[in-house]
C-alpha positions in Angstrom: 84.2 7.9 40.6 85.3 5.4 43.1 83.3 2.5 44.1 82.9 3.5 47.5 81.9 7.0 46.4 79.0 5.8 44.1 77.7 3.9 47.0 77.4 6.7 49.2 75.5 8.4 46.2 73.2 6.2 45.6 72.5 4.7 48.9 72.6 7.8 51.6 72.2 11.0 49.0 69.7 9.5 46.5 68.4 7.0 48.7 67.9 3.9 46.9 66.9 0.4 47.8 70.1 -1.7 48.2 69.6 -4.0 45.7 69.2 -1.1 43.0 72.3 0.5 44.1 74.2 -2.8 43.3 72.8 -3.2 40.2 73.8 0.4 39.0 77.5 -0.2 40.3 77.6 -3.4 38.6 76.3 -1.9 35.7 78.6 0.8 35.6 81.5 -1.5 36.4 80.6 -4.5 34.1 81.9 -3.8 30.2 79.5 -6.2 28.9 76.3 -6.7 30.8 77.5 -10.9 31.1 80.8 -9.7 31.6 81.0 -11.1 35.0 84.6 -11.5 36.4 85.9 -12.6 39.8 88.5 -9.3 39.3 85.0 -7.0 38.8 83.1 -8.9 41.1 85.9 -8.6 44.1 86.6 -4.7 43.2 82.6 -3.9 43.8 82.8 -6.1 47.3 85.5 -4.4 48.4 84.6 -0.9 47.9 81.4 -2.0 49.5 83.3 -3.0 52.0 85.0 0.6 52.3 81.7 2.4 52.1 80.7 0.1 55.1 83.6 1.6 57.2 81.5 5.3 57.2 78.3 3.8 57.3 79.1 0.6 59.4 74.6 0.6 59.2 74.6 -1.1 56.2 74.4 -5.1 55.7 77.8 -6.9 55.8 77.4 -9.3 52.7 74.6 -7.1 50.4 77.4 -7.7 47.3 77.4 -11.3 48.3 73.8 -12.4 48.2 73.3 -10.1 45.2 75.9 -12.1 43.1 74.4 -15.1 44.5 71.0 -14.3 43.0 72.5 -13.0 39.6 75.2 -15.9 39.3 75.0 -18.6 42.0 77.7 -20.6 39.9 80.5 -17.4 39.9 79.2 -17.3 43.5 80.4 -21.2 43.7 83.7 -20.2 42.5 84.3 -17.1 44.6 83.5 -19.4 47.7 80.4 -17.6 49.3 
């Protein structure tokens, strides 16, 4: 499933909370629970980013803070 798609699953079908939704995609995008990459990271922000296109309702930079909660130095790297 693309990233995009699971976020319009979990967020507008199944109605999560945001930062639940982020944490499943992560999860199911992540091979290694402290597998955190700057590729991985950057392929969840931008299908976010597509998701936001259909549902422009959404927060701009929910990926951002949550990767600044979970790993404020990767954040420090990725420049947010």
């Amino acid at each position: 499933m693309f990233i995009d798609e699971m976020f319009e699953d979990l967020l507008v079908n199944k109605k999560e909370k945001m930062i639940d939704a982020i944490g499943a995609v992560f999860d199911d995008k992540l091979f290694e629970k402290k597998d955190w990459n700057l590729a991985t990271i950057k392929r969840v922000e931008n299908g976010y980013q597509l998701f936001r296109k259909r549902f422009p309702d959404y927060p701009e930079h929910s990926v951002r803070t949550y990767v600044c909660l979970m790993s404020p130095n990767l954040a420090k790297s990725l420049g947010w």
